[in-house]
ZAFIVEX-319514 format. One record per atom (N, C-alpha, C): x, y, z. Coordinates in steps of 0.02 Angstrom, whole numbers, plus 50000, padded with zeros to 5 digits. Example, Ala and Ser with C-alpha at 12.3 -4.5 7.8 and 13.67 -1.06 7.14 Angstrom:
2
506604971650390506154977550390506604983550390506424988850354506844994750357506455000250394
This chain:
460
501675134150520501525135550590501515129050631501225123850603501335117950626501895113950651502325116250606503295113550638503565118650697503305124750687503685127850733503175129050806502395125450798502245125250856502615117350884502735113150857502885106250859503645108650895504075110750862504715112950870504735118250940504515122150965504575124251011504185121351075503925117651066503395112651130504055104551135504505103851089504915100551100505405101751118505675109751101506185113251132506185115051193505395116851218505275116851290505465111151346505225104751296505385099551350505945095851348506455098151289507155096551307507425100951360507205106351354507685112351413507595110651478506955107051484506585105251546507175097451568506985092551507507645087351537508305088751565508425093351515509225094851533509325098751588508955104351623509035106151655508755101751751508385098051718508315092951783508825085751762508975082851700509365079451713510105078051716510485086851678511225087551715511175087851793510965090451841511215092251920510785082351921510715081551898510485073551932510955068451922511225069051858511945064951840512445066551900512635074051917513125075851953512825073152030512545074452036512335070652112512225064452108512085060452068512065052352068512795050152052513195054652005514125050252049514405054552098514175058152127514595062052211514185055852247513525053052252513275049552286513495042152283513515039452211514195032652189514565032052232515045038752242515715038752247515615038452327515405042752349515335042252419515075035552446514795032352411514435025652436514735022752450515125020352400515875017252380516405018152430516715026352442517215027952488516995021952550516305025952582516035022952643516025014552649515955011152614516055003052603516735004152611517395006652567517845005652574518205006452655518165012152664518155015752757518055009652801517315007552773517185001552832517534993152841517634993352793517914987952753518674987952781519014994252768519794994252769519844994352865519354997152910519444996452977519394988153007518934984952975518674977952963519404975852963519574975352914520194972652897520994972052954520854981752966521374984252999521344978753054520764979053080520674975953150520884967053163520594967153102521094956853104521884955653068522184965253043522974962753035523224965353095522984969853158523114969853230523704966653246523444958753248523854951953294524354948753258524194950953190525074949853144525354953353155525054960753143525774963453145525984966053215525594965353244526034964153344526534955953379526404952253331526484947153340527044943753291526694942753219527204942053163527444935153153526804929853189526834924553172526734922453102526804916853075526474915053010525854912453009525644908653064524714906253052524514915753035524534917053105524024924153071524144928053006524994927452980524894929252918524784924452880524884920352871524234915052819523414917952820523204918052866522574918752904522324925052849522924930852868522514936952844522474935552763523204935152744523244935652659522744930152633522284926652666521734920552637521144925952648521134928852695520724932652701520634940552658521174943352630521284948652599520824944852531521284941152523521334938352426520504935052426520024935452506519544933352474518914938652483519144943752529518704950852509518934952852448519484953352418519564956152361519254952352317519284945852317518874942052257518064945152259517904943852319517064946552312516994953352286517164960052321517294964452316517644966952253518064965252199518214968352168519014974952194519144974252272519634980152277520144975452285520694982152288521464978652311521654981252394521844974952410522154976652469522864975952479522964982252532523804980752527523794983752625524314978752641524314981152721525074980652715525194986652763525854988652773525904987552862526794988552880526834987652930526954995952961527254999253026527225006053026527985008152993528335004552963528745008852906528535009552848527985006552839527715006152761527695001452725528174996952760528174990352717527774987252702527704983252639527004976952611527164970452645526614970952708526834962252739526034957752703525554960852663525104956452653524694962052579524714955952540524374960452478523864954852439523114957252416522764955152377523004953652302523674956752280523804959052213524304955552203524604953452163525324950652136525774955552112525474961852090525994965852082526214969652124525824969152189526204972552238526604967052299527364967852309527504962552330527734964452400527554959952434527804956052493528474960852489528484966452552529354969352561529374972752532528894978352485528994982852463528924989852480529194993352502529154999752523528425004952488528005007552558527555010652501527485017352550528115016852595527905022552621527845030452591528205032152540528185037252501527535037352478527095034352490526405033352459526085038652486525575043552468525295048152504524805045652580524445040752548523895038552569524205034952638524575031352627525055026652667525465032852718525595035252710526115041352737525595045752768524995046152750524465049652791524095044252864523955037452824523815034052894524345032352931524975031252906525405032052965525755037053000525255039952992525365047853041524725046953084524235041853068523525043153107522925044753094523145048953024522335048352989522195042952933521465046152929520885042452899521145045952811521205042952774521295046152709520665044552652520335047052613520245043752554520205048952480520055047052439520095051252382520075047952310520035049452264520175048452205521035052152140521115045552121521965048152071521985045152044522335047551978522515042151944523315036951991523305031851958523675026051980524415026751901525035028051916525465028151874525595022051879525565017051924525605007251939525115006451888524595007551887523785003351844523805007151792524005014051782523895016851735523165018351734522705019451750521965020751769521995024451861521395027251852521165031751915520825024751955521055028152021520725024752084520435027552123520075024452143519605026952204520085025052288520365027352318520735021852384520435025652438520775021452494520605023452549520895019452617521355025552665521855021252694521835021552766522035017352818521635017852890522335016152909522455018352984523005016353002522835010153060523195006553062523135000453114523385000353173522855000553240523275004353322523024998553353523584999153385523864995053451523804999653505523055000953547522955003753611523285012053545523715015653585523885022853563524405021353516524695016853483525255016353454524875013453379525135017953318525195015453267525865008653231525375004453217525814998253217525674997853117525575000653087525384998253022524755001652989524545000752931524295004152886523864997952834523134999452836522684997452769522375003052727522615000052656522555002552590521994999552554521475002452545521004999852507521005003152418520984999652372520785004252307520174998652264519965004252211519535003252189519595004752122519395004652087519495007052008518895011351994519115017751987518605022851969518245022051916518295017351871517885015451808517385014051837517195008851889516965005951920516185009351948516445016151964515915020651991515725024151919515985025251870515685027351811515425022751788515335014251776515045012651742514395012451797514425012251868513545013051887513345021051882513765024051863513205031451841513195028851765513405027951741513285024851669512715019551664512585018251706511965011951706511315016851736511585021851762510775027551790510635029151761511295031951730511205038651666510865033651610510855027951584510735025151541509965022851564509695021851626509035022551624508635028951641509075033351648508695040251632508955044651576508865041651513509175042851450508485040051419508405033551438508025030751429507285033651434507175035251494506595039551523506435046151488506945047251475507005056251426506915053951384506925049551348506785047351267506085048051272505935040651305505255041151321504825046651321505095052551377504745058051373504735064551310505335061851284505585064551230504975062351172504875057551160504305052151112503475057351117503355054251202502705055951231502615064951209502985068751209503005075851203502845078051155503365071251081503435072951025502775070251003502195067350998501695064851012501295069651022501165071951081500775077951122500755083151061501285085051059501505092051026501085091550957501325085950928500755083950858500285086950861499795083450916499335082050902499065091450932499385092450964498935100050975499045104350916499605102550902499905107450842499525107250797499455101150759498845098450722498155100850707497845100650788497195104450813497305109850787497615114950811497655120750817497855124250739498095121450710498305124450634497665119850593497425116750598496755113050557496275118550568496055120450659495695125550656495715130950608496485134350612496575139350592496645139350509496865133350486496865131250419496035135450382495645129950407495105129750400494695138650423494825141250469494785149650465494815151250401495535149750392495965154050337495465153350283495385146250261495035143550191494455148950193493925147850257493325151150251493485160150234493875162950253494175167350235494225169950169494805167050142494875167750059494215165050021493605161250057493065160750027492725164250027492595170350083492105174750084492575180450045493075181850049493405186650011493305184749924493365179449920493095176049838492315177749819491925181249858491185184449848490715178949856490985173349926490285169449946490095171949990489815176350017489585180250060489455175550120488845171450117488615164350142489185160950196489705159150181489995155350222490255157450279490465154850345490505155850398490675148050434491135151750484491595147550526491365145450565491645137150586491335132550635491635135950703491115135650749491385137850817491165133550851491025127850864491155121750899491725118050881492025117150930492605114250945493275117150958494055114850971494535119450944494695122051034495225127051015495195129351093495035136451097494915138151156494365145251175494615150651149495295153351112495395156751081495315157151018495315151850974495345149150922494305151050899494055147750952493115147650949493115157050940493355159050974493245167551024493535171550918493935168550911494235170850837493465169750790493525163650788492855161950759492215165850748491995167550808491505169150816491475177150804492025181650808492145186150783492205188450724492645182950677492585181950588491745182050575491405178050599490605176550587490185184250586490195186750663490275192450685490225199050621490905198150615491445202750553490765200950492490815196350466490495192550405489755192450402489505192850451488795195550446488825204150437488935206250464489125212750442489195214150379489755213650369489795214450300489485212650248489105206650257488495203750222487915209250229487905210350267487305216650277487285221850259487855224650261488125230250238488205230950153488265224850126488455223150056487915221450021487235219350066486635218350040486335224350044486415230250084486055235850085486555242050022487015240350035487335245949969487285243349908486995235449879486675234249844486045233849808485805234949879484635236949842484775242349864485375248349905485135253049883485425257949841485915255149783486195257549732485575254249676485195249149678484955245849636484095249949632483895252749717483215255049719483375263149683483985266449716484115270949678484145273349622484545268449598484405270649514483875269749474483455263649512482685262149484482175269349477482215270549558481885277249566482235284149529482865285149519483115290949507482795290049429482925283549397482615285249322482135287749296481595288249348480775288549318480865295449321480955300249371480895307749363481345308949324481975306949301482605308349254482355308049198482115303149170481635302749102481185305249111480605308749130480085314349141480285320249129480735320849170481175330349167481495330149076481895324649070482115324048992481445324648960481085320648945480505322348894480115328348891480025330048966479775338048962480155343348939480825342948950481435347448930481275348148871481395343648819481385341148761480885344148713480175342748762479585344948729479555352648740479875355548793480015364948810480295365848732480855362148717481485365848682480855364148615480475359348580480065360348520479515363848528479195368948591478715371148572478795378748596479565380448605479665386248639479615392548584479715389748524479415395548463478715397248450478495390748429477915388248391477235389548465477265386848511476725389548565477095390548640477425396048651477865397548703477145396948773476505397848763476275394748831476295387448847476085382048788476275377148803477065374748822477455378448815478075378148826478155378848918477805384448937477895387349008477705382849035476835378049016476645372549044477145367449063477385364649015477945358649000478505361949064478705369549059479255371249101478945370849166478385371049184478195371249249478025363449283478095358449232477905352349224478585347349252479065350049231479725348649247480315352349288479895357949312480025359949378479635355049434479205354449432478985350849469479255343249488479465341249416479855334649416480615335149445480815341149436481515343149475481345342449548480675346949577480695346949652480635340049680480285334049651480185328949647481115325949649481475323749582481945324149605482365324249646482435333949668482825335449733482715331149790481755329549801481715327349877482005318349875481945314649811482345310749803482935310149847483265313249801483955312949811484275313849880483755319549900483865321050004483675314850033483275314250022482965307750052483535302150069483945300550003484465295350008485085295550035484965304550028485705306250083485595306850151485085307350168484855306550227484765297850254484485293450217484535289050238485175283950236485655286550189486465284350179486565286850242486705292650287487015295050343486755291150397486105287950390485655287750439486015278150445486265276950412486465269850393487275266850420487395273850441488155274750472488165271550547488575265950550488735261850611488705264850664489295271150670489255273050737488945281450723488395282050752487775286850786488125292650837488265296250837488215297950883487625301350934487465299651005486715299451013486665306351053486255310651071486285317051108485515315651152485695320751199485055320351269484565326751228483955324751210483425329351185482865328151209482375335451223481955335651265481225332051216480995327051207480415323751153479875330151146479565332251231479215335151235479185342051185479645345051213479865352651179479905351551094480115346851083480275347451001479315344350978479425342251006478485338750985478025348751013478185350351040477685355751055477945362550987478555361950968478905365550916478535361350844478875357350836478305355050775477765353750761477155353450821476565354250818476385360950784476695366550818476675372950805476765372450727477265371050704477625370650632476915370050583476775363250604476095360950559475195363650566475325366750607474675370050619474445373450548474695377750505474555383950488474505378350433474655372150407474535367350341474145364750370473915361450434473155356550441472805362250447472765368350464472225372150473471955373750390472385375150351472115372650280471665367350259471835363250288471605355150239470885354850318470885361150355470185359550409470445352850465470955352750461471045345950532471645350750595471595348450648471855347050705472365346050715472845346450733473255344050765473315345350860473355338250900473215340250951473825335750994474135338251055474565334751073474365336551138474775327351165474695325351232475195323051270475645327351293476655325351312476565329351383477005326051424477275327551486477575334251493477835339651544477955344451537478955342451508478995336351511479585335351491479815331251479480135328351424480325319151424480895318751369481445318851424482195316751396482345311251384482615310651314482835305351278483365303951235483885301851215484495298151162484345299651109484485303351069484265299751002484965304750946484905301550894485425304750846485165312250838485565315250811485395324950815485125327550739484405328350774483915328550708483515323250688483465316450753483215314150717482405313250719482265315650791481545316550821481215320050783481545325850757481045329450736480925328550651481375322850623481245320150554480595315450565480675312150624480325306850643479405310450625479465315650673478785318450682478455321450624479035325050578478815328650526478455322550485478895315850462478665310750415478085307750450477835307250493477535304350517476605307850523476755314150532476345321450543476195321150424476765321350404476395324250338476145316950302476395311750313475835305150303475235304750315475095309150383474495308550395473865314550379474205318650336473825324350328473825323250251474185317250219473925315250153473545312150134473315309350208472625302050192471985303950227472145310050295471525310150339471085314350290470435315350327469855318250296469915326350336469665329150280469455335850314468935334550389469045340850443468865340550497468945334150555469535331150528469815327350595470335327750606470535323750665471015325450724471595320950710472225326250708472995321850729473135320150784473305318850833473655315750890474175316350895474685319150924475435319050931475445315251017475645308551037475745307651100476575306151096476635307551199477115304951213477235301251274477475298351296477255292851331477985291051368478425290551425478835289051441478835282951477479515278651470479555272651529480185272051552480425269651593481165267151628481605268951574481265263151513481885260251464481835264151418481145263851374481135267551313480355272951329480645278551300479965284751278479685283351207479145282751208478655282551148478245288551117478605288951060478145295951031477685292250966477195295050989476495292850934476275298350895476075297450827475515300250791474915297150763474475299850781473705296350783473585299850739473245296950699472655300650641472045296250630471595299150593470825296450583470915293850520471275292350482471275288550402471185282350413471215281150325470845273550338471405268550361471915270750360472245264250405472665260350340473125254650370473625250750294472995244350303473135241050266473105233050273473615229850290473725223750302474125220350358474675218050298474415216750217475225216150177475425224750182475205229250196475495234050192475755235050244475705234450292476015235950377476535233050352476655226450325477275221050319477665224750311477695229050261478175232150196478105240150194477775242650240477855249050254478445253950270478955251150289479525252950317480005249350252479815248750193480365246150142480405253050106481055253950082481385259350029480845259149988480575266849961480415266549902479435265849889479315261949950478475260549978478035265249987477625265649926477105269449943476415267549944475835269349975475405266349991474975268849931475025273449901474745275149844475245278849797475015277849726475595280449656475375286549640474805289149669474695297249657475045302449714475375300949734475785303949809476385306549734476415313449793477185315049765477845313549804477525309349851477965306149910478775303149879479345301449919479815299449872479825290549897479515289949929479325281549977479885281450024480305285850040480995287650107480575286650161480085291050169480075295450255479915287850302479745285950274479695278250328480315274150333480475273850288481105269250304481845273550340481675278750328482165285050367481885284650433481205286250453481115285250522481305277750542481325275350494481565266650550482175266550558482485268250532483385267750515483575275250575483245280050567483585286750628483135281950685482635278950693482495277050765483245271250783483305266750751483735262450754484375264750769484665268950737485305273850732485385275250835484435273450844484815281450906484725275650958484415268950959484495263850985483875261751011483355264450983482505259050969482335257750907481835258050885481395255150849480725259950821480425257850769479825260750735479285255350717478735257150724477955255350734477475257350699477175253350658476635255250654475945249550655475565252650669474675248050713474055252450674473595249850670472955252050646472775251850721472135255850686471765260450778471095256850754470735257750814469845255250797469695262650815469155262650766468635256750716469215258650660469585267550662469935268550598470465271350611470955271350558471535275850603472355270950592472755275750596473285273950590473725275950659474095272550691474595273250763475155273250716475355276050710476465276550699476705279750755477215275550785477435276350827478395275750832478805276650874479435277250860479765277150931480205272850963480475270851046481195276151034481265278951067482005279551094482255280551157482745277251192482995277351260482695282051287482615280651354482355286951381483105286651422483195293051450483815297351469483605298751519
């Protein structure tokens, strides 16, 4: 990934040269060339204007005069001059190969200023064998064309100064070519180290280190935003991998003890079902019991496996109404055991919560407390609404946890006493369905005695 982020951040900034530095080549020799013409233009009128009085005249000082003067712009200058008279003839030349009396009127250039115009252009030269740059003016006397100046140039001339541009902006593209190739490194670099380093932590947590997790300082904001999502991802799954582990591990702890009970009683049915068939019925009624025991097990964990499921779906339920329904429920069992049940709820209080889970909440919460209170006292069912969250309470008169027990009250499996036929679920099910539906579970000791369990869910 590293070459081909490198490779395309360099491909970018070649496309970028070339496309700004072809149209720059082409306009820096139209601009040469034109520079050039225009020197020549000015140059060849210059000229025209001091072979005037020769060739109106046709003395020899003035032609001495000019051809000293031709042969020494051409020395500075680099061009050839050639002046004709108005038949075309060569009465004055910078060049040795063009001579004195030579006809050039067939010449384009020559044949154009002695008609009156201004000529210039670029050709090759079949005389030089190389391209020229020329440029030809005709020479007037008031309205009368008297003669003709020929300027040329050697078109190499204008290629080697685009050759000297082009060669410092060749130069410059390298340069930027270098600086890019540089740049590109070094992000490329960044950016696949980050991701390197992802990857590693990756195949490490997939290798069963649960523990490890990705740096999210530093790097760039997509790269962090990745990060922090893997972490994200990876706590999760850590959690998830720690809970289907204590609770495959609490499970089978707990499933064994009634599994071996029901076996030994079985066992002891099948040797005494001849020999003393009542002790037999005992033993069978002994391990029925260990079955019902069992069963509520086993609900318990399927209930709290479902209850453990990410996405909840949450429903609008009335707290009140289901709290005035299960009060009802439990009456006809506390009126047994001589206690109360008494509730104190609004004529209505809508709330979120997963479907079924309020009224698991109340039941576990209601038969906890009718396993510890004393004959002739009072349950409490409250409910209590706010903005954010509704609070449903059960009050009872028992003696209350101690404060290592509050800790660990809400752990799988916790029971506050080993003579309960309890399965140690209903608490940790109410914390997990409160959670599910998007609050929380509580529990507080009351003064002087007494236990508060309590349970939040959105209010609606």
């Amino acid at each position: 990934m590293k070459w081909r982020l490198l490779a395309a951040l360099l491909g970018l900034t070649l496309v970028v040269l070339l496309v700004h530095d072809i149209p720059l080549v082409s306009y820096l020799r139209t601009v040469e060339n034109d520079r050039i013409i225009t020197a020549l233009e000015r140059d060849s009128f210059v000229i025209a204007g001091r072979s005037e009085e020769l060739l109106e005249s046709g003395n020899a000082t003035g032609s001495a005069y000019i051809k000293e003067a031709i042969k020494s712009y051409s020395a500075k200058s680099g061009a050839r001059v050639l002046v004709t008279d108005s038949a075309g003839i060569v009465i004055a030349t910078s060049d040795v190969k063009d001579s004195v009396g030579t006809s050039f009127a067939s010449r384009e250039e020559i044949a154009s200023a002695l008609s009156g115009q201004v000529s210039s252009g670029r050709r090759f030269s079949a005389t030089l064998n190389y391209e020229i740059l020329y440029v030809s003016v005709p020479v007037l006397n008031g309205d009368r064309i008297i003669g003709a100046v020929r300027l040329t140039f050697p078109a190499s001339v204008v290629d080697d100064a685009v050759s000297a541009r082009l060669r410092g902006i060749s130069t410059v593209a390298g340069i930027t070519l270098f600086v890019a190739a540089l740049v590109a490194l070094l992000l490329a670099v960044g950016i696949t180290r980050r991701l390197t380093k992802l990857r590693n932590v990756t195949e490490e947590f997939s290798n069963g280190n649960f523990a490890v997790r990705a740096e999210i300082e530093g790097g760039a904001p997509e790269i962090q935003s990745l990060a922090r999502s893997f972490n994200k991802m990876a706590n999760q799954l850590e959690r998830l991998i720690f809970q289907q582990r204590a609770f495959a591990g609490d499970a089978s702890h707990q499933l064994r003890t009634p599994l071996t009970a029901l076996t030994l009683r079985l066992e002891r049915v099948s040797e005494l079902l001849e020999t003393d068939p009542l002790a037999a019925a005992e033993r069978l009624d002994a391990a029925l019991i260990e079955t019902d025991r069992l069963q509520r097990l086993v609900e318990g964990l399927l209930v709290l496996s479902r209850s453990e499921e990410k996405d909840v779906a949450v429903v609008r339920e009335d707290a009140s109404a289901i709290v005035r329904e299960r009060a009802a429920n439990w009456d006809a069992l506390a009126a047994e055991q001589n206690v109360e049940i008494v509730i104190s709820i609004p004529d209505s209080a809508y709330v979120l919560a997963a479907p079924g889970s309020l009224e698991q909440v109340i039941d576990n919460y209601v038969d906890n407390a009718l396993e510890v209170v004393p004959a002739g006292s009072t349950i409490t069912i409250l409910v209590k609404a706010s903005s954010d969250l509704t609070k449903i309470s059960v009050l009872d008169e028992g003696p209350g946890l101690s404060e290592a027990d509050l800790a660990k009250a809400f752990n799988r499996f916790w029971r506050a006493r080993s003579d309960t036929h309890g399965s140690g679920l209903g608490l940790a099910i109410v914390e997990r369905l409160a959670e599910a539906s998007g609050g929380h579970a509580e529990l507080r000791n009351r003064e002087p005695n007494g236990l508060e369990a309590s349970a939040y869910f959105p209010t609606f």
